[in-house]
C-alpha positions as CSV (number, residue, x, y, z in Angstrom):
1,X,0.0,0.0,0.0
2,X,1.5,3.4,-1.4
3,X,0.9,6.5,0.6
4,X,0.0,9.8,-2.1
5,X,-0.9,12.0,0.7
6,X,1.6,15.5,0.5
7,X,1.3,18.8,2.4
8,X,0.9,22.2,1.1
9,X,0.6,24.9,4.1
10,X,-1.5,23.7,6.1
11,X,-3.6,21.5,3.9
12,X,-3.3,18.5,4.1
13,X,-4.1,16.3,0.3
14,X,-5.0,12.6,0.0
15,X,-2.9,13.1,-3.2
16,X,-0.8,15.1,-5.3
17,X,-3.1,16.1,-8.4
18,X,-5.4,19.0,-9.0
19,X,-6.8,20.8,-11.7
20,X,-5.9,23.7,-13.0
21,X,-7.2,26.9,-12.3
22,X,-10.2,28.0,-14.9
23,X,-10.4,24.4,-16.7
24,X,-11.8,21.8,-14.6
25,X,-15.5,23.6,-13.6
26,X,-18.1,21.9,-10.8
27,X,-19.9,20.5,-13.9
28,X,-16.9,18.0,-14.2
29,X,-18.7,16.6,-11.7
30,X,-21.7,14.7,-14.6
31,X,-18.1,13.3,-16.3
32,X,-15.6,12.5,-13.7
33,X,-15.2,12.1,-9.6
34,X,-14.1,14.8,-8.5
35,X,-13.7,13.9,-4.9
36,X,-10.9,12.0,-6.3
37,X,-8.5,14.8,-6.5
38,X,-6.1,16.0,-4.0
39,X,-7.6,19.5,-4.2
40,X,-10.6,21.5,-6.7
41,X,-9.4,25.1,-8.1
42,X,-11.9,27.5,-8.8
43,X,-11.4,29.6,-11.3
44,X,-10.2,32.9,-11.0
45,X,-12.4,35.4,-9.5
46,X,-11.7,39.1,-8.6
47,X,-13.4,41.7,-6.3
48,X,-15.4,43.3,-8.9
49,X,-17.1,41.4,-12.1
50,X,-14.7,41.8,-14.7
51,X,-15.7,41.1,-18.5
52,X,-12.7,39.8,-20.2
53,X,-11.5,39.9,-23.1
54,X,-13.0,40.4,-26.9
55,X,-13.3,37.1,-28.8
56,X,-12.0,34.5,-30.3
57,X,-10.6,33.6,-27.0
58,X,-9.0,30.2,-28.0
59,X,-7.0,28.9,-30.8
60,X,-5.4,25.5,-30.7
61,X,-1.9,25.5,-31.8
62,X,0.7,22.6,-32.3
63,X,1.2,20.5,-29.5
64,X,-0.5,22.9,-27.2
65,X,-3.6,26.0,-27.0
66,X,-3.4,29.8,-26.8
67,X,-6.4,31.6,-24.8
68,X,-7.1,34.6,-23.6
69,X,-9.9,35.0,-21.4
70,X,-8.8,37.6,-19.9
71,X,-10.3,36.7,-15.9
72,X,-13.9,36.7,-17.2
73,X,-15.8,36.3,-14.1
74,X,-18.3,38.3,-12.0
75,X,-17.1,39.2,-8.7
76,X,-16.3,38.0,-5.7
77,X,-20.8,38.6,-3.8
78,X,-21.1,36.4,-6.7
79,X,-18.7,33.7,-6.4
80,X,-20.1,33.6,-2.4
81,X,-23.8,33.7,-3.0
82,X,-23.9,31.8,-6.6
83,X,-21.1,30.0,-7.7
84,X,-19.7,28.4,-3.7
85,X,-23.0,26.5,-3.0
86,X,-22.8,25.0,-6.1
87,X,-19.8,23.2,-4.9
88,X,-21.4,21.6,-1.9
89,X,-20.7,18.3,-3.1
90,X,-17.1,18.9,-3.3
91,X,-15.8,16.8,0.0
92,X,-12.1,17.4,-0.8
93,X,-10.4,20.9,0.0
94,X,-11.4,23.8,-1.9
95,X,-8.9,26.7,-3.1
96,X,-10.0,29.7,-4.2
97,X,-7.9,31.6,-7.0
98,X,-7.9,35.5,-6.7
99,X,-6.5,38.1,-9.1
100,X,-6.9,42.2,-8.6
101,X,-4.7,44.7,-9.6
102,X,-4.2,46.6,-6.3
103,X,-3.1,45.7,-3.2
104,X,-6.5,47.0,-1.5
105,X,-8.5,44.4,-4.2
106,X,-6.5,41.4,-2.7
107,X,-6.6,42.4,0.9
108,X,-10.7,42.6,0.6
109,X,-10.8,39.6,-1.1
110,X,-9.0,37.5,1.1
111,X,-10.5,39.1,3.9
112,X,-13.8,38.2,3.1
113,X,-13.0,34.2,1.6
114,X,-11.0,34.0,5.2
115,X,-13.9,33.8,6.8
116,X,-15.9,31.2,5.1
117,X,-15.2,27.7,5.9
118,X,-15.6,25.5,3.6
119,X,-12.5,27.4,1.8
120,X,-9.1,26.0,2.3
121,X,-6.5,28.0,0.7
122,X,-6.3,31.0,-1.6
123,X,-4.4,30.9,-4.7
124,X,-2.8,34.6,-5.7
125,X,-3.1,34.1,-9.6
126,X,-0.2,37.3,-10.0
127,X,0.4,35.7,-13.5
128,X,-2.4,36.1,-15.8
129,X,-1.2,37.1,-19.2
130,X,-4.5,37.9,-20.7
131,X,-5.2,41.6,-18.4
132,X,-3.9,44.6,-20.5
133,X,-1.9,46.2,-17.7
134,X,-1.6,45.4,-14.0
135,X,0.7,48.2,-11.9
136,X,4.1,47.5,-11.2
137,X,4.2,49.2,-8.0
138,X,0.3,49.3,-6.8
139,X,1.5,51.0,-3.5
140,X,3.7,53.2,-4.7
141,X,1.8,54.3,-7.8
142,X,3.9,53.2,-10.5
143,X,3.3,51.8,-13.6
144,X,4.1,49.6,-16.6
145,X,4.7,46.4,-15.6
146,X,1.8,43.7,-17.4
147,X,2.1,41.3,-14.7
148,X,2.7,42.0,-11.0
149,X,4.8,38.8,-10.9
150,X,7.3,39.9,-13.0
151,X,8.7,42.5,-10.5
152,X,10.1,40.9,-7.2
153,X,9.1,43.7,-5.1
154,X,5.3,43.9,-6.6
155,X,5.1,40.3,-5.8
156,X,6.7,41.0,-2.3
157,X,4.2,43.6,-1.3
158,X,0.9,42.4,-2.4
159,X,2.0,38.7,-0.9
160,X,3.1,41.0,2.2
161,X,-0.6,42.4,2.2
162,X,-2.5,39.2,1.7
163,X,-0.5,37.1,4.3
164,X,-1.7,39.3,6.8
165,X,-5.0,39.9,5.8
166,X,-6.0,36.0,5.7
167,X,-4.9,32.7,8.0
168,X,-6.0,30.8,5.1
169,X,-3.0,28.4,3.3
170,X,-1.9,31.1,0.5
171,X,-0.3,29.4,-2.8
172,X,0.9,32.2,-5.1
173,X,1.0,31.3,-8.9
174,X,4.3,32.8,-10.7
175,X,4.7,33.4,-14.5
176,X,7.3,32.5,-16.8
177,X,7.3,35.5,-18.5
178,X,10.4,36.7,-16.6
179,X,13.8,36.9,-16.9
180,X,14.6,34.9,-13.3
181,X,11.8,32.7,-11.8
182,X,14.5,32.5,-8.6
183,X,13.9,36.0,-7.4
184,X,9.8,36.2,-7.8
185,X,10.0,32.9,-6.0
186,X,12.3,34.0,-3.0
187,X,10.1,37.1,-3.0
188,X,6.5,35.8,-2.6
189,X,8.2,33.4,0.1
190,X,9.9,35.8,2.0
191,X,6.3,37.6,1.8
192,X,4.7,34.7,3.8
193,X,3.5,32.0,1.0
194,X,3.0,28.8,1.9
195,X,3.5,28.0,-1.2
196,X,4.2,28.6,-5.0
197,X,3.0,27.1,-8.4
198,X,4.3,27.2,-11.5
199,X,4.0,27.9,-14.2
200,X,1.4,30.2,-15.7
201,X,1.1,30.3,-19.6
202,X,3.6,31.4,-21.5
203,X,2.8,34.8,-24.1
204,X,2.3,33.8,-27.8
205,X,0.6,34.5,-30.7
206,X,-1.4,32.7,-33.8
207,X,-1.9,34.1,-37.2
208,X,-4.6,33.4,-39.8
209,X,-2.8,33.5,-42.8
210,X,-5.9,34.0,-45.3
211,X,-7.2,36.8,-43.0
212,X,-4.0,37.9,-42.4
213,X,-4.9,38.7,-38.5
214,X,-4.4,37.3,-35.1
215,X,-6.6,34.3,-34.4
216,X,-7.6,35.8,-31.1
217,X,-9.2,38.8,-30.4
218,X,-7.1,40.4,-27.8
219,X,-4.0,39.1,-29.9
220,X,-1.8,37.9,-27.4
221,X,-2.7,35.0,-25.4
222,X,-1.2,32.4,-22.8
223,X,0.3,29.4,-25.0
224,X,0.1,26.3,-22.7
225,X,-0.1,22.3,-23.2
226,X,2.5,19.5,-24.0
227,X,4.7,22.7,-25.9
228,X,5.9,24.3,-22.8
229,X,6.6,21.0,-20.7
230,X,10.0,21.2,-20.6
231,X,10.4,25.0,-20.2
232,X,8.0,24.3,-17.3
233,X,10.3,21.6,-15.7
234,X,13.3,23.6,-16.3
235,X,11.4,26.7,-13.9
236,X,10.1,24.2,-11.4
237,X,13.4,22.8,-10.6
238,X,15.2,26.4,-10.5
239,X,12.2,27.3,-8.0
240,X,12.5,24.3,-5.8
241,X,16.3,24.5,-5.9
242,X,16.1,27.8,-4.3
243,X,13.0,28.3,-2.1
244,X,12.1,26.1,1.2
245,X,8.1,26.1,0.9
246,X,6.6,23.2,-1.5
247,X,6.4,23.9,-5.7
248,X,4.0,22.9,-7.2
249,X,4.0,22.1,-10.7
250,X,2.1,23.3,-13.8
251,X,2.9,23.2,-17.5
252,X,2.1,20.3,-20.2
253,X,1.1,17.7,-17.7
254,X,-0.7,15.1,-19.8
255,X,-0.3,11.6,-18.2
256,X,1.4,10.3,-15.0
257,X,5.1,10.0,-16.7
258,X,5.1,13.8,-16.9
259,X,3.5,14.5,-13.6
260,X,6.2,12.1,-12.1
261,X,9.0,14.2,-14.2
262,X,7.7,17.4,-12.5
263,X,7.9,15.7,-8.7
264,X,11.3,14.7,-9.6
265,X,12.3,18.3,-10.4
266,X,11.1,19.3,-7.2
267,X,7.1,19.6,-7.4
268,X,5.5,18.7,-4.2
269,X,2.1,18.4,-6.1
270,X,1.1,18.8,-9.7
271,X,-1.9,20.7,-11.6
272,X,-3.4,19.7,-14.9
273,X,-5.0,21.8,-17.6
274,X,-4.8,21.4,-20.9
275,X,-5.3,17.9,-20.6
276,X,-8.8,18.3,-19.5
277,X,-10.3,19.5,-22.1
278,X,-9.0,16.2,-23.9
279,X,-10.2,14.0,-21.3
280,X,-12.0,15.1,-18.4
281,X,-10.9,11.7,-16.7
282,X,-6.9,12.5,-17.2
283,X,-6.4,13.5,-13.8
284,X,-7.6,10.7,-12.1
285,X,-5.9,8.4,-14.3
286,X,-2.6,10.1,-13.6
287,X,-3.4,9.2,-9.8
288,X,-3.9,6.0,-10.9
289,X,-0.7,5.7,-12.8
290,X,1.1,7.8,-10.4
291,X,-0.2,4.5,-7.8
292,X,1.3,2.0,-9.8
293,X,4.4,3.4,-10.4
294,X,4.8,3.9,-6.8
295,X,4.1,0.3,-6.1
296,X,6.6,-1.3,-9.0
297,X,9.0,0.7,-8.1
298,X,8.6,-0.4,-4.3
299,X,8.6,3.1,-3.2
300,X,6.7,4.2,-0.2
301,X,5.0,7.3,-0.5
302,X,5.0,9.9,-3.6
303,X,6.8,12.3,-0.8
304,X,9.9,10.3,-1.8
305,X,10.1,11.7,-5.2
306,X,10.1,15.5,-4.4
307,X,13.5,17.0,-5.6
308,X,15.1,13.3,-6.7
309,X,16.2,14.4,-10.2
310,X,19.9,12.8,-10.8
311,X,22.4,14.9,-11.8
């Protein structure tokens, strides 16, 4: 008998898969068991409704997907009175991803999540690349920065201002749209995460060559799927290499072979996207596989793989 069961701030998962922030919906639920997974994702969800971006929002690419949805949702009074009891019969722990562009935004939003329940642990989504411009110093007033996690101090403060506003288990999601994952890592830990996840989608773009425009309508979107696996692997090992608090891994996961690549680079748990759009069922088969190859390989629990990359 193989023990899954891994740690992430305080929560505590039977095992080390979830889905993805913003592709693996409640409705799921009619396709696949849910309660399976270590941990359900909501999708993203900001103080304010926000409308997103203009379509087309997706275009399918080789070996991968751009989208740009731009954090289409509408509001947090919605997400607590509509969208939460709708995942009442979700048993397994529930994290709630947040985006906002100020500090003020994140501290009210975790504020108010922190004192409901049935929620677990907030993610800090800091790495959308679908908003047009987030500030680069929000406290300070500066600007021109797209992403708040691509300055180290951005990521510091709002972290900073979160931590304290919520005892809830606070994962922050990092992009890989920088030019040194170490130092947005060692930031948002040195801010108080309990964790970090990585990676968001990388920028891209697709062109209709009879139209001679951008397949989507904001442009730019976030390229992700079996394309950016290895670029993924490559920032979740630098992470883990140098921060203390779990990684967890995101980028191209498709079946348990990569999910067991990412642990091995240093990925306490894993999160899978893409993939579900293929097959609503992949994550629970990659717990199955991830099982098995636990058990053939006579190794006790999935723990055991963190970090064991040979070099």
């Amino acid at each position: 008998m193989v023990d899954l069961s891994v740690k992430i701030g305080k929560l505590k998962l039977k095992n080390p898969v979830m889905a993805a922030s913003g592709t693996f919906g409640p409705e799921y639920g009619e396709l696949t068991d849910i309660n399976s997974l270590g941990a359900y994702i909501t999708k993203t969800i900001t103080l304010k409704p926000r409308q997103g971006n203009p379509p087309p929002r997706i275009a399918e690419t080789a070996s991968g997907m751009l989208n740009s949805i731009g954090l289409e949702n509408n509001g947090v009074e919605d997400f607590i009175k509509d969208k939460l009891p709708k995942l009442s019969k979700i048993k397994i722990p529930i994290i709630v991803s947040i985006a906002g562009e100020y500090d003020n935004e994140l501290k009210e939003l975790a504020k108010r999540l922190n004192k409901i329940k049935r929620i677990n642990a907030l993610e800090l989504n800091l790495s959308c690349p679908n908003i047009k411009r987030a500030p680069l110093g929000f406290a300070r007033g500066r600007q021109g920065a797209q992403m708040i996690a691509q300055d180290k101090d951005a990521t510091y403060e709002i972290v900073k201002a979160v931590r304290r506003s919520t005892a809830l288990t606070v994962i922050v999601k990092l992009s890989p749209n920088v030019t040194d994952i170490t130092e947005i890592a060692k930031a948002a830990e040195s801010a108080g995460a309990d964790s970090v996840s990585l990676v968001n989608t990388f920028l891209g773009i697709a062109v209709d060559i009879e139209t001679k425009r951008p397949k989507l309508g904001n442009v730019t979107g976030g390229l992700s799927g079996p394309a950016i696996k290895p670029l993924a692997l490559k920032f979740v090992r630098d992470a883990y290499k140098c921060v203390k608090i779990p990684v967890i891994g995101i980028g191209g996961i498709m079946d348990y072979k990569d999910a067991i690549e990412f642990m091995l680079c240093g990925a306490a748990a894993v999160q899978i996207g893409t993939a579900n759009f293929v097959n609503p069922d992949t994550s629970i088969e990659i717990i199955g596989g991830i099982r098995k190859y636990l058990a053939i390989n006579k190794i006790k629990d999935a723990r055991s793989l963190i970090g064991k990359l040979e070099i």
